[in-house]
N, C-alpha and C positions, 0 to 999 in steps of 0.2 A: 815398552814404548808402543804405544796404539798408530794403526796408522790412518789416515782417511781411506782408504780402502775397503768396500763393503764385500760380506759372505753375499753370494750370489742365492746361499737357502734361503737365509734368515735374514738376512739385511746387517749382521751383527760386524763390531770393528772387527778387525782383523789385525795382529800381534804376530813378529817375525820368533820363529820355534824351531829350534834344530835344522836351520838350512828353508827351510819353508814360510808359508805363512799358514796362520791357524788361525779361527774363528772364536770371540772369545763368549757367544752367547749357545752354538749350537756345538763346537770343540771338531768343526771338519776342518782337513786340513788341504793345504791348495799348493802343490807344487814339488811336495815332499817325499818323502818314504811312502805316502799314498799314493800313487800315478792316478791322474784323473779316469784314466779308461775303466777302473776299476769301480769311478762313482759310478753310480744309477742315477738315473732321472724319475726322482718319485712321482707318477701323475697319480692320484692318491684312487685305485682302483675299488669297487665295493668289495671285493674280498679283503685290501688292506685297509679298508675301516673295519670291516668287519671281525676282521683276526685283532687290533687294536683293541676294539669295542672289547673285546670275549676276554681279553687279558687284564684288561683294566678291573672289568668284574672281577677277575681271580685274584687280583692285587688288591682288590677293594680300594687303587688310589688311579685315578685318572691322572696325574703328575707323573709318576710313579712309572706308569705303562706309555705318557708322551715320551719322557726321557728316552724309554728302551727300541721307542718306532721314532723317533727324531721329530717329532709333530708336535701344533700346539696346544696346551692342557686343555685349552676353551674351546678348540676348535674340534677336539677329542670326543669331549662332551659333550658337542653340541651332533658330533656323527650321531652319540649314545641314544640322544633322545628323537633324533629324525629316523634313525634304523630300526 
């Protein structure tokens, strides 16, 4: 059961998960086994495009290396070719 409730990253639905709610495009979860103090607030610094950028190369997949930093594939690639 989806609810009208949006993830506050991604904008994605949000679906009730073991006591919680969970995000069903980016998989964060909001109120759960997580405590929120625990999130970070990504302001996407050039070091963390940069460590991105460097992994993506090593995975040879820009999807691949968004999944593992929670960012988006396009916007990944597009750090790769402005850096």
């Amino acid at each position: 059961m989806v609810t009208k409730t949006r993830c506050e990253r991604c904008t994605g639905n949000l679906y009730p998960y073991e006591g919680a709610m969970k995000c069903l495009q980016c998989g964060r979860s909001f109120g759960g086994p997580e405590p929120e103090g625990l999130i970070q607030d990504r302001r996407f610094t050039r070091a963390f495009k940069v460590r991105a950028i460097r992994r993506a190369r090593e995975l040879g997949s820009w999807s691949r290396a968004a999944q593992e930093f929670g960012v988006d594939p396009g916007g990944l690639q597009m750090w790769g070719y402005k850096l």
